[in-house]
Backbone as JSON Lines, residues from 0, in Angstrom:
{"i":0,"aa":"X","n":[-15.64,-8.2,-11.14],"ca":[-14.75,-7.14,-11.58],"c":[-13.32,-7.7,-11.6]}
{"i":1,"aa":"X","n":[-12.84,-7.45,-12.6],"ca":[-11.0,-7.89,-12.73],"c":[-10.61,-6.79,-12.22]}
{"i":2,"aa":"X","n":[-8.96,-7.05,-12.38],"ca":[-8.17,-5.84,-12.0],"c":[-8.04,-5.35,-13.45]}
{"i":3,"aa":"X","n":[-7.93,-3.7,-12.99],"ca":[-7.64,-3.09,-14.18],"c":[-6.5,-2.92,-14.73]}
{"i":4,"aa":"X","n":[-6.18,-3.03,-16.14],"ca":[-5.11,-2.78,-17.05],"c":[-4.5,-1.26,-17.49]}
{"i":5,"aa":"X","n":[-5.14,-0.46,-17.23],"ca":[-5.19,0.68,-17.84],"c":[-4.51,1.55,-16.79]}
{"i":6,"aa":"X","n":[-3.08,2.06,-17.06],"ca":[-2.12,2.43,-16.13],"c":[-2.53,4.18,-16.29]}
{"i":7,"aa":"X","n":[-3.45,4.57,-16.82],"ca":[-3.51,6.27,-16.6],"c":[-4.15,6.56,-15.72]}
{"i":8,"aa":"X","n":[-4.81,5.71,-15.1],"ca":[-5.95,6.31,-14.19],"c":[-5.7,4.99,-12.43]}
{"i":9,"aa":"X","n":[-6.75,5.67,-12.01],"ca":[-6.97,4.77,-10.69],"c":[-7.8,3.72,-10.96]}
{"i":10,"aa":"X","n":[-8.43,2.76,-9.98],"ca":[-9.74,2.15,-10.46],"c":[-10.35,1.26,-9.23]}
{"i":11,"aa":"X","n":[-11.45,0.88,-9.27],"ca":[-11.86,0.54,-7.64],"c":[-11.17,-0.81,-7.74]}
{"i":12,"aa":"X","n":[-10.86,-1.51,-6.45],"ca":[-9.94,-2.8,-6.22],"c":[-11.43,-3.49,-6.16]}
{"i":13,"aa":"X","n":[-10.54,-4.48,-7.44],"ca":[-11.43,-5.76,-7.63],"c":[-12.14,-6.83,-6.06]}
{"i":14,"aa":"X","n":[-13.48,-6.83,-6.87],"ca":[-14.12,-7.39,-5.63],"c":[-13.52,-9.0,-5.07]}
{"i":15,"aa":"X","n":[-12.72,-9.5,-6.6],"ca":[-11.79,-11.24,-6.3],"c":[-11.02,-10.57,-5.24]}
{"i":16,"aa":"X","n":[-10.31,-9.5,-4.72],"ca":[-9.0,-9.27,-3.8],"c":[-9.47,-8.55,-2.67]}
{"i":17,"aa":"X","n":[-10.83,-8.41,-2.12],"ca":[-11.34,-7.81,-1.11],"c":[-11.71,-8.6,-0.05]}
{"i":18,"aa":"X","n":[-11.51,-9.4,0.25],"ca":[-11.31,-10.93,1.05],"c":[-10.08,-10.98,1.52]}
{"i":19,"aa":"X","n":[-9.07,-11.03,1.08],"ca":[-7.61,-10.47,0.98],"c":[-7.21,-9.63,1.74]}
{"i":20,"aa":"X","n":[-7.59,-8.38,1.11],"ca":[-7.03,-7.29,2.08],"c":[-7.85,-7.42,3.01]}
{"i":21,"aa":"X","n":[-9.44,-7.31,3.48],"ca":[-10.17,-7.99,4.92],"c":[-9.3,-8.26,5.46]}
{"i":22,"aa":"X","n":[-8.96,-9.39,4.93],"ca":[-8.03,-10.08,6.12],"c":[-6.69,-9.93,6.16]}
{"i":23,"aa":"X","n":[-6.29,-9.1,6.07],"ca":[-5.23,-7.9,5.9],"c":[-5.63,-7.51,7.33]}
{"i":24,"aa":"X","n":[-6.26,-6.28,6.91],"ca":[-6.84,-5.51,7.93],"c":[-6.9,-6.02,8.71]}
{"i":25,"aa":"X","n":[-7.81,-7.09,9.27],"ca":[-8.14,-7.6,10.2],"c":[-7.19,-7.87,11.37]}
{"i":26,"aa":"X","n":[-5.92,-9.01,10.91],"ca":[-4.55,-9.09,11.58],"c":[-4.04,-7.58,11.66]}
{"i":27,"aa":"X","n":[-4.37,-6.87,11.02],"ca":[-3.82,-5.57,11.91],"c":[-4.56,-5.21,13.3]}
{"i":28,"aa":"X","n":[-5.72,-4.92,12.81],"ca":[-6.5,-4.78,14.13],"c":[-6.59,-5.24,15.39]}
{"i":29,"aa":"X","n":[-5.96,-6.53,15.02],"ca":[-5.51,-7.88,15.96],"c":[-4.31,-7.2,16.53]}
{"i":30,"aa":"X","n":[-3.26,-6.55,16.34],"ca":[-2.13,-6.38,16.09],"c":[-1.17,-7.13,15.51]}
{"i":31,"aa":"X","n":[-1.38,-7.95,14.44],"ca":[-0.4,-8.69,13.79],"c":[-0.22,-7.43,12.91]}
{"i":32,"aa":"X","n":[0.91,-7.03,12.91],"ca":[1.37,-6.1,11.87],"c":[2.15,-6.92,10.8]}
{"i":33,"aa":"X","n":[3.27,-8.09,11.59],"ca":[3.66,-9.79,10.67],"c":[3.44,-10.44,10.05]}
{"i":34,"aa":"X","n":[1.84,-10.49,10.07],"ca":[0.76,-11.09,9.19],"c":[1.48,-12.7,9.32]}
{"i":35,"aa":"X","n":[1.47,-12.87,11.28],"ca":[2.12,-13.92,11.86],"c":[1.13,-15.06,11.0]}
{"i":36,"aa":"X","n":[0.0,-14.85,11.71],"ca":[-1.06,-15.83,11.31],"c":[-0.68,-16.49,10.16]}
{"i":37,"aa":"X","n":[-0.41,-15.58,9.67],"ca":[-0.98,-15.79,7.49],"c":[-1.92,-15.38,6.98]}
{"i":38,"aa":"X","n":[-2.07,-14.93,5.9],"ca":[-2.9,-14.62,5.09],"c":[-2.65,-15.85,3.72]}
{"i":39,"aa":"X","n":[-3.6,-16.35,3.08],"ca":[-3.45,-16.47,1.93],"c":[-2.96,-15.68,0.94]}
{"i":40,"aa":"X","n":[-2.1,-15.68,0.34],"ca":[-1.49,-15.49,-1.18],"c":[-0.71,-13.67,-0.7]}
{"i":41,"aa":"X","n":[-0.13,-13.71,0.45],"ca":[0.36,-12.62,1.15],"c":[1.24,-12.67,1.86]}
{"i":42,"aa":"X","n":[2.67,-12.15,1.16],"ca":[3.83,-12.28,1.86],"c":[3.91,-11.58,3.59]}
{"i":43,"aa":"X","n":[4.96,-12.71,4.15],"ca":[4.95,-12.18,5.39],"c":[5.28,-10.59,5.33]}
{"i":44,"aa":"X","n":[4.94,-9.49,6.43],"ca":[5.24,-8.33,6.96],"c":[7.13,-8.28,7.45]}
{"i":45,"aa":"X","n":[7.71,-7.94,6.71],"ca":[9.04,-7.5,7.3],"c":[8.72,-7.2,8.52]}
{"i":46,"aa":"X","n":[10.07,-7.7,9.59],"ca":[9.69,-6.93,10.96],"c":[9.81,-5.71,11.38]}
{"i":47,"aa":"X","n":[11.01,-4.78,10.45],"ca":[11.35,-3.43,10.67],"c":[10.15,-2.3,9.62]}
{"i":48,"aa":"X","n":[8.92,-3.49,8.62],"ca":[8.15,-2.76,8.22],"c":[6.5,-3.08,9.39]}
{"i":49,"aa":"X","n":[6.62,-3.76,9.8],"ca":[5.84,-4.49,10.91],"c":[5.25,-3.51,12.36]}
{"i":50,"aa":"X","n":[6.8,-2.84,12.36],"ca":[7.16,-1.86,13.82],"c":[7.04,-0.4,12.92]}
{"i":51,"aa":"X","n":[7.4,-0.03,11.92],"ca":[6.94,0.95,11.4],"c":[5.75,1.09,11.47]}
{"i":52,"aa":"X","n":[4.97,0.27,10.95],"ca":[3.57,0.47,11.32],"c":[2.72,0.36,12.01]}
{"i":53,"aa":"X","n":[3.11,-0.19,13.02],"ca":[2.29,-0.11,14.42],"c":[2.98,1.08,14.92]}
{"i":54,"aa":"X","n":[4.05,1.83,14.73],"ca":[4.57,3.02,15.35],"c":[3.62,3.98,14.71]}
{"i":55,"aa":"X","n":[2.79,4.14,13.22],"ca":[2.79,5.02,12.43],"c":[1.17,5.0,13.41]}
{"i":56,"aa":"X","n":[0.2,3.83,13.43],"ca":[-0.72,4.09,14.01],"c":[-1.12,4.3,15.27]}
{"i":57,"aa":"X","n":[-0.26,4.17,15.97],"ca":[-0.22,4.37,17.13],"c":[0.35,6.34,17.54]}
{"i":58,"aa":"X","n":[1.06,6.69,16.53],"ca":[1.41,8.0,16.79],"c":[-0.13,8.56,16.32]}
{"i":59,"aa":"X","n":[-0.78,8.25,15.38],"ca":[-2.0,8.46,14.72],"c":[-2.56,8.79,16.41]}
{"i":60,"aa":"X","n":[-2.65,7.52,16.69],"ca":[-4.06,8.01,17.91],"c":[-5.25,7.46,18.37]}
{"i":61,"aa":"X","n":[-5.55,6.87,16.65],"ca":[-7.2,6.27,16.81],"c":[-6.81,4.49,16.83]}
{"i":62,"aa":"X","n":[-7.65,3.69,16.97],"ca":[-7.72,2.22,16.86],"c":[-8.43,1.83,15.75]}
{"i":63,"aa":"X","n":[-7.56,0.98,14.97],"ca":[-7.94,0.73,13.55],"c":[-9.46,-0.3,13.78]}
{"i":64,"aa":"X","n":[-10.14,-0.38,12.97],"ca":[-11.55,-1.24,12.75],"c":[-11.34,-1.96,11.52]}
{"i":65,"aa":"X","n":[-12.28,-2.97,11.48],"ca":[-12.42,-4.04,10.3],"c":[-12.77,-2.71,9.21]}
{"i":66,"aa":"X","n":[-12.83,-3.45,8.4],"ca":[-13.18,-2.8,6.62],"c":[-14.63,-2.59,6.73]}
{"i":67,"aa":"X","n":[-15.15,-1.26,6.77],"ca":[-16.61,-1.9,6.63],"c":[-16.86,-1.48,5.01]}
{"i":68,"aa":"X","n":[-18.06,-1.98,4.42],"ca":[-18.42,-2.08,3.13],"c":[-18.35,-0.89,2.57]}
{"i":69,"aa":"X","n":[-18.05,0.52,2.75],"ca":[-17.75,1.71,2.23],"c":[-16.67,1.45,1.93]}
{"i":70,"aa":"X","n":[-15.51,1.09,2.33],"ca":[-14.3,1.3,2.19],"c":[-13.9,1.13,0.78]}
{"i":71,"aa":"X","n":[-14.84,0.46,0.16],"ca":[-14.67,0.04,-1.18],"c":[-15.01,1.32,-1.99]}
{"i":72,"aa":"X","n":[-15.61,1.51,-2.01],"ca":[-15.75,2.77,-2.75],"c":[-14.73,4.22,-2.86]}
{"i":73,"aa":"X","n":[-13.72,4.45,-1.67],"ca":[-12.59,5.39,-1.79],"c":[-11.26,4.14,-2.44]}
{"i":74,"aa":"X","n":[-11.12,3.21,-2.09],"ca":[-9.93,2.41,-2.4],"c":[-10.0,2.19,-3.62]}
{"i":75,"aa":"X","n":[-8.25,2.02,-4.01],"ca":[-8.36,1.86,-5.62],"c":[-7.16,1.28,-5.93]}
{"i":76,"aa":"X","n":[-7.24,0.58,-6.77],"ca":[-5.73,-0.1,-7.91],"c":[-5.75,0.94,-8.6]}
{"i":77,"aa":"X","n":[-3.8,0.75,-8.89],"ca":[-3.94,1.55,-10.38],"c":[-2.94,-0.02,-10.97]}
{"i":78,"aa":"X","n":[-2.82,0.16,-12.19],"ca":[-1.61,-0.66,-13.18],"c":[-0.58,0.1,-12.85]}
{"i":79,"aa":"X","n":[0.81,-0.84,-12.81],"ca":[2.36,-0.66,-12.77],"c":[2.4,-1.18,-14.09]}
{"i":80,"aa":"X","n":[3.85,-1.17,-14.7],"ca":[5.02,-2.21,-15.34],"c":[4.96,-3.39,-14.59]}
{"i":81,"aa":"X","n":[4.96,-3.75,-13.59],"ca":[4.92,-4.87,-12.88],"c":[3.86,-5.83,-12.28]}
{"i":82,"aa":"X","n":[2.88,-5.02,-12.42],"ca":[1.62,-5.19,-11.35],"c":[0.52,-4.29,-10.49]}
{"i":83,"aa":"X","n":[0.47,-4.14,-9.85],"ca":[-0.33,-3.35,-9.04],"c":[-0.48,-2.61,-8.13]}
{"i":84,"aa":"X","n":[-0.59,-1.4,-8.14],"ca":[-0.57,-0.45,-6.6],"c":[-1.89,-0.4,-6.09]}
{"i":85,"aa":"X","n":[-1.96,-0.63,-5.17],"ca":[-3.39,-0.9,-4.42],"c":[-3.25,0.42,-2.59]}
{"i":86,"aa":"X","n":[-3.96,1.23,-3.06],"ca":[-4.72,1.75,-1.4],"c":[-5.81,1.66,-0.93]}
{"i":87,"aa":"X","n":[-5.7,1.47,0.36],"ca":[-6.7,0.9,0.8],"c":[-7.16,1.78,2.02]}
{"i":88,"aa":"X","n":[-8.35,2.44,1.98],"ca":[-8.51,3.36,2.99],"c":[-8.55,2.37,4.29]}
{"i":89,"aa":"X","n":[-8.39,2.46,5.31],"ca":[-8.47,2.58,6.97],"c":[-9.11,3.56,7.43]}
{"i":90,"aa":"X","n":[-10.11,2.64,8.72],"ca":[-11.56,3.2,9.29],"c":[-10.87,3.06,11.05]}
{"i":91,"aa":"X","n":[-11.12,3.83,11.91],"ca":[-10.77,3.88,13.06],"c":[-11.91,3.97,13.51]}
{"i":92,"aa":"X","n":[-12.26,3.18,14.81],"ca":[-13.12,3.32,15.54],"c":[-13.62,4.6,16.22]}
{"i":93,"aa":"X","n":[-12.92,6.07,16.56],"ca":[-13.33,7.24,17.04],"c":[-13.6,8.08,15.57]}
{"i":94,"aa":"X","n":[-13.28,8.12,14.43],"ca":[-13.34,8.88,13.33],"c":[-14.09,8.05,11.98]}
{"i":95,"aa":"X","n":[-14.12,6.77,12.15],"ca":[-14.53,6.15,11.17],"c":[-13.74,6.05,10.19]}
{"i":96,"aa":"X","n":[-14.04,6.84,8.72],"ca":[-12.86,6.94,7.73],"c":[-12.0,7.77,8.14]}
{"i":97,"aa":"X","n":[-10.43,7.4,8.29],"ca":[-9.66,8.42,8.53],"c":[-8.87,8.19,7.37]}
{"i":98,"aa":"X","n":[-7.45,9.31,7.76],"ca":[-6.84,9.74,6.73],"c":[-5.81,8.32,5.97]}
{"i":99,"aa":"X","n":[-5.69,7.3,6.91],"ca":[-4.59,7.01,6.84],"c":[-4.83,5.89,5.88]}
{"i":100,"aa":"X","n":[-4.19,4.96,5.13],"ca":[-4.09,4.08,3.61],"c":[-3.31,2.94,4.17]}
{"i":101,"aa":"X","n":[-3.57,2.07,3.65],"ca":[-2.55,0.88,3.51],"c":[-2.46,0.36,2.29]}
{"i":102,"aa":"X","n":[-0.81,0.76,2.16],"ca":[-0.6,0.23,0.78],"c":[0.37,-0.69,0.7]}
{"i":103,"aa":"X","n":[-0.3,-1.08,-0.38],"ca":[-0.09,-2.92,-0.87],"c":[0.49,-2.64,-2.47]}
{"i":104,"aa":"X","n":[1.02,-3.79,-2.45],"ca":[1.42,-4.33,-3.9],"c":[0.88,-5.85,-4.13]}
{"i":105,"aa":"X","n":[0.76,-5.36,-5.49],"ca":[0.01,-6.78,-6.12],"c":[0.21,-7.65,-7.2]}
{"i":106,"aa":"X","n":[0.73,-8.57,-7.48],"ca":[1.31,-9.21,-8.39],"c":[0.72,-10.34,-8.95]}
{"i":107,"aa":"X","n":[1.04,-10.65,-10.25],"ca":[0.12,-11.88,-10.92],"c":[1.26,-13.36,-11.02]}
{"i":108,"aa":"X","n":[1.47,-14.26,-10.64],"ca":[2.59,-15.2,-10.35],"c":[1.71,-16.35,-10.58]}
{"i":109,"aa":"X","n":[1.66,-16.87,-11.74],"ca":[1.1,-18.09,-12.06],"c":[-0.68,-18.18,-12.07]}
{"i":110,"aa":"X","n":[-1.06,-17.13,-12.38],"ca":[-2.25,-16.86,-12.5],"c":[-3.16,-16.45,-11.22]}
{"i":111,"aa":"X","n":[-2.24,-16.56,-10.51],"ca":[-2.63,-16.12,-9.0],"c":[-2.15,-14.85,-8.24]}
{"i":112,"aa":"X","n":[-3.13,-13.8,-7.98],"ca":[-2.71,-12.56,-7.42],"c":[-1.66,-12.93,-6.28]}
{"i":113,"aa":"X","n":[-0.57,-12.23,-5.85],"ca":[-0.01,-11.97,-4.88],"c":[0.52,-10.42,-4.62]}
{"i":114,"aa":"X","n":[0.15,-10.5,-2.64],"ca":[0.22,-9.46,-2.26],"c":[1.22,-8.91,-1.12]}
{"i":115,"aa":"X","n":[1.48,-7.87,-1.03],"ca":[2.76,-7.48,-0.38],"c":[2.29,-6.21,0.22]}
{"i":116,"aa":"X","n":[2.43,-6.15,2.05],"ca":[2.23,-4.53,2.36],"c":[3.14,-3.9,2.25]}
{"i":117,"aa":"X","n":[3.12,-3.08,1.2],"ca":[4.09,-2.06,1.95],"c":[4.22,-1.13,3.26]}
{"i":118,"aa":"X","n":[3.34,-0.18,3.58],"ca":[3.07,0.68,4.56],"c":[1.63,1.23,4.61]}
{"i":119,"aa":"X","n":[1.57,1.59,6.07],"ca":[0.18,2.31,6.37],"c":[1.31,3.51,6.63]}
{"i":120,"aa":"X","n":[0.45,4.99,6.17],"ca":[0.67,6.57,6.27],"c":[-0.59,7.46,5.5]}
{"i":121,"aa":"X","n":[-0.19,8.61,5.94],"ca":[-1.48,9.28,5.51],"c":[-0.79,10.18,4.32]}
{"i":122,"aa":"X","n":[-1.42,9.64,3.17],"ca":[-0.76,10.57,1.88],"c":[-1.26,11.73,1.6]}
């Protein structure tokens, strides 16, 4: 599956960028909100967006979990002018799917996706 072109609608996030956000997630769960480690093709976490979001889940309540294979099915790209808005549901270990998203931006830079968190919140 590519990413989709078609800016009217939503569309499920391509299965090439689900490795990606995994490991996204994952350093969260870790508590890298910094995305100290690294991620491939994923700008570092600002630190004042870093502490936002460990503040946002932590007021939440629950403890975030890996991605499990549902998650794909609520998450979705849509097309920008620029690139890509990507949400990504978040699964907590006491509730499973909860309310809350992590959203990303996604960009094409030399034929290669790149990605940017913006924030986890519950829209």
């Amino acid at each position: 599956m590519q990413a989709a072109t078609d800016p009217d609608r939503e569309h499920p996030v391509p299965e090439s960028w689900r490795p990606t956000l995994r490991a996204i997630v994952d350093a969260l769960v870790e508590g890298d909100y910094e995305l100290s480690r690294g991620v491939p093709n994923v700008a570092p976490v600002r630190t004042d967006t870093a502490k936002h979001m460990r503040d946002y889940v932590a007021d939440y309540g629950e403890s975030l979990i890996a991605l499990p294979a549902e998650a794909w099915t609520t998450s979705v790209s849509s097309r920008t002018r620029t690139g890509w808005n990507v949400l990504v549901d978040l699964w907590t270990q006491e509730s499973g799917r909860s309310d809350m998203v992590l959203d990303l931006r996604a960009f094409e830079v030399d034929d290669v996706v790149q990605f940017e968190v913006y924030l986890i919140y519950v829209p």
